[in-house]
C-alpha positions in Angstrom: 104.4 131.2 77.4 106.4 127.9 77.9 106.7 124.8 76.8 103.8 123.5 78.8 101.6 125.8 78.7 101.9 125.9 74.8 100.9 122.0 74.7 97.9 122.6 76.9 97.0 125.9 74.6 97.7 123.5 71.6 95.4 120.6 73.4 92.5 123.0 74.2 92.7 124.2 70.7 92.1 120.8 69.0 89.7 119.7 71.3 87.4 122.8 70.6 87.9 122.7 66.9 87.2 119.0 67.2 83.9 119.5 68.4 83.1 122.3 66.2 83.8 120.2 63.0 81.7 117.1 64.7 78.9 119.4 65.5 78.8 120.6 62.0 79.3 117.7 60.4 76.3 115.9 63.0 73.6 118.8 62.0 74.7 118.7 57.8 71.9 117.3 56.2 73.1 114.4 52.9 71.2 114.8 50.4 73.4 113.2 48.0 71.3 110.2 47.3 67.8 112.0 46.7 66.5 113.3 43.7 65.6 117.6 44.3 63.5 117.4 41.7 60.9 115.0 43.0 58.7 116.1 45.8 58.8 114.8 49.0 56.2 113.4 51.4 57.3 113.9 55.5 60.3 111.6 56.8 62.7 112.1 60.1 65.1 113.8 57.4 62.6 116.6 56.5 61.4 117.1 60.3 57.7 115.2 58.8 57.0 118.1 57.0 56.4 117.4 53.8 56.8 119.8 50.8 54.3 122.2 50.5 51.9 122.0 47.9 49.9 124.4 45.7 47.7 123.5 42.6 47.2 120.3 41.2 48.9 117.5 42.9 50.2 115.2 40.4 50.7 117.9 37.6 53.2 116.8 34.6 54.5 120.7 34.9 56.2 121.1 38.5 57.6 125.0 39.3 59.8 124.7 42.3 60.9 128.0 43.9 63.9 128.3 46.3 63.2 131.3 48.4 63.7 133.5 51.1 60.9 135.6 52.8 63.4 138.9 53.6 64.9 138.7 50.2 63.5 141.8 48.4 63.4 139.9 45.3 61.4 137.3 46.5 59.1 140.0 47.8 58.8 141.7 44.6 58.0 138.5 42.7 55.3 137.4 45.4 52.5 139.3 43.4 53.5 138.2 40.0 54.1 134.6 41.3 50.9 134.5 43.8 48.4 135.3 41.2 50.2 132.8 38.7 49.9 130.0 40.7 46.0 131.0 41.3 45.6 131.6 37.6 47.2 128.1 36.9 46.0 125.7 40.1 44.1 123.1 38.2 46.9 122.8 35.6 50.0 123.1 37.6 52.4 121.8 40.8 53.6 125.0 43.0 56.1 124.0 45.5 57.9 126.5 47.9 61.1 125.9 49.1 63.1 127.3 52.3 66.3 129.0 51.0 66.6 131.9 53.9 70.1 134.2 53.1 71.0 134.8 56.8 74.5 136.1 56.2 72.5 139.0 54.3 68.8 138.5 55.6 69.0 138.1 59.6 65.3 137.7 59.9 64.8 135.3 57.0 65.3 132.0 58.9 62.8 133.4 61.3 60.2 133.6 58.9 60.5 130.7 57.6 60.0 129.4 60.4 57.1 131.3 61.3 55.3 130.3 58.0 56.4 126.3 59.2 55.1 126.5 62.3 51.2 128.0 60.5 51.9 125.3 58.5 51.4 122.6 61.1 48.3 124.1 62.0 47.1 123.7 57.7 47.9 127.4 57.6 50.9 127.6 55.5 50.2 129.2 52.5 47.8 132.1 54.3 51.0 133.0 56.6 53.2 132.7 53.5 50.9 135.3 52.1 51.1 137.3 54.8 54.9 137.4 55.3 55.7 137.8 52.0 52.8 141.0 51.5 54.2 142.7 55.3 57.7 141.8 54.7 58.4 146.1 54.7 57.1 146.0 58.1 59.1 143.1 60.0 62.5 142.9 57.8 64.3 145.4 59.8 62.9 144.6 63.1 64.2 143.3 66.3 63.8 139.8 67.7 61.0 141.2 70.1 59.5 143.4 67.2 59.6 140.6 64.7 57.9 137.7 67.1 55.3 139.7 68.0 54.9 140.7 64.2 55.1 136.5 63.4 52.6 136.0 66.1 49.8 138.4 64.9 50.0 137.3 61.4 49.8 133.5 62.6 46.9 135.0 64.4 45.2 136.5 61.4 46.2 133.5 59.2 43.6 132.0 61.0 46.4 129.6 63.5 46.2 128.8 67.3 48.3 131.5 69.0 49.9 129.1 72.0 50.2 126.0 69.6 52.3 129.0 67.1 54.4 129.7 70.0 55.2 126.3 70.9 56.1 124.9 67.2 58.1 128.0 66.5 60.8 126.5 68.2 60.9 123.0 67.6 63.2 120.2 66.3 60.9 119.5 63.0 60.8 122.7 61.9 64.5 123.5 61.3 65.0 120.2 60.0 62.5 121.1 57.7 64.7 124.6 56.7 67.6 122.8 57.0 66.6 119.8 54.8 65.2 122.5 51.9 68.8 124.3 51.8 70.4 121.2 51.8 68.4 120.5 48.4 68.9 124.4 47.1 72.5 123.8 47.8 72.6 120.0 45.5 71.1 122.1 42.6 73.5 125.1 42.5 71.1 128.0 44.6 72.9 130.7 45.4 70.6 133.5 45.0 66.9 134.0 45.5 64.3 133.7 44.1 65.7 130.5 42.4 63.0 128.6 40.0 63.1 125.7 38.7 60.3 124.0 35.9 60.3 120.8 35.8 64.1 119.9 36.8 65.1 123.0 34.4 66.8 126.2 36.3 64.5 129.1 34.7 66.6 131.9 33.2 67.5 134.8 35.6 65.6 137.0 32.7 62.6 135.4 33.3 62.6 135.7 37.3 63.7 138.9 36.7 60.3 139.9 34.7 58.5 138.2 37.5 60.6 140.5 40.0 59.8 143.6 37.8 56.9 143.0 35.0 54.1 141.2 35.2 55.5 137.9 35.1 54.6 137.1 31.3 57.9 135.7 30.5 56.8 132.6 33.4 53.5 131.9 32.5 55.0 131.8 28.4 57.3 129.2 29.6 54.7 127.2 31.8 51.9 127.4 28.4 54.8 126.0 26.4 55.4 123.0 29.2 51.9 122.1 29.5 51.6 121.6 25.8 54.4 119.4 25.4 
């Protein structure tokens, strides 16, 4: 190659990683100013989807979980930390987070999305449900295979099929995804399922009883929260 054509190789190059380093930097979400521990009503940052709720609204004891909808772990905790939340819905804040492991999970932004898009339609936490109790059935499928899976459980989640369909793929729900992984990534997630209680990251011992036991070790901690 000579000399010219290296300077044109050598302008091409910097003018495509130009643009990739402004794209990325144009889609990162800042989060540096905002508090993750508070929870947050819709803005344009968050897509207008607001966190999602379970329980009492303005409890003193908030559990925050930072999770992924392929993630076995997550899976195997869903039980444990589904009938917790029921147990404790007049005495405590539940609030679900989007932390999808797509270098590991290749599905899991997917779902997230799927359960996002119920969500606009007030079905959230029945397609949560749902994903998390069929996750063995869509976590290895294809694209196809997994939509159509999505679909029928937006379906039976009680959600209009067409509207589904047409908010799968929109603007507000990755910012959404993107706006709770931005927050994950402030507080030091790196794994999932990730709790935190009230601002405090809950011991990997604990979340690992939920994954495994009966969960115990998490409603201990939340008893000893809402009496202080």
């Amino acid at each position: 190659m000579d000399k010219k054509a290296w300077i044109v190789f050598s302008v091409i190059v910097v003018v495509v990683l130009g643009g990739l380093i402004y794209l990325s930097s144009k889609n990162k979400v800042d989060v540096s100013s905002v508090n993750a521990e508070q929870i947050f009503a819709a803005s344009e940052q968050n897509g207008n989807i607001a966190d999602h709720v379970f329980g009492k609204k303005d409890s003193k004891v908030v559990l925050i979980e930072y999770g992924d909808f392929q993630c076995p772990g997550c899976g195997g905790a869903h039980p444990q930390i589904k009938a917790i939340t029921e147990e404790y819905d007049t005495k405590i804040t539940f609030v679900f987070r989007n932390f999808p492991l797509t270098s590991i999970h290749p599905n899991a932004r997917a779902a997230a999305a799927a359960v996002e898009a119920a969500g606009l339609q007030g079905k959230y936490w029945e397609m949560h449900n749902i994903v998390f109790d069929n996750q063995n059935n869509w976590k290895d499928a294809s694209t196809t295979e997994r939509d159509a899976f999505f679909t029928q459980y937006a379906i039976e989640a009680g959600a209009n099929k067409d509207q589904f369909i047409k908010d799968l793929a929109s603007v507000a729900i990755g910012k959404k995804i993107s706006f709770d992984q931005a927050l994950g990534k402030k507080v030091g997630v790196n794994s999932t399922p990730t709790f935190f209680l009230n601002g405090t990251l809950v011991d990997t011992t604990v979340t690992t009883d939920a994954i495994q036991a009966d969960g115990s070790q998490l409603k201990a901690l939340l008893d000893e929260a809402l009496k202080s």
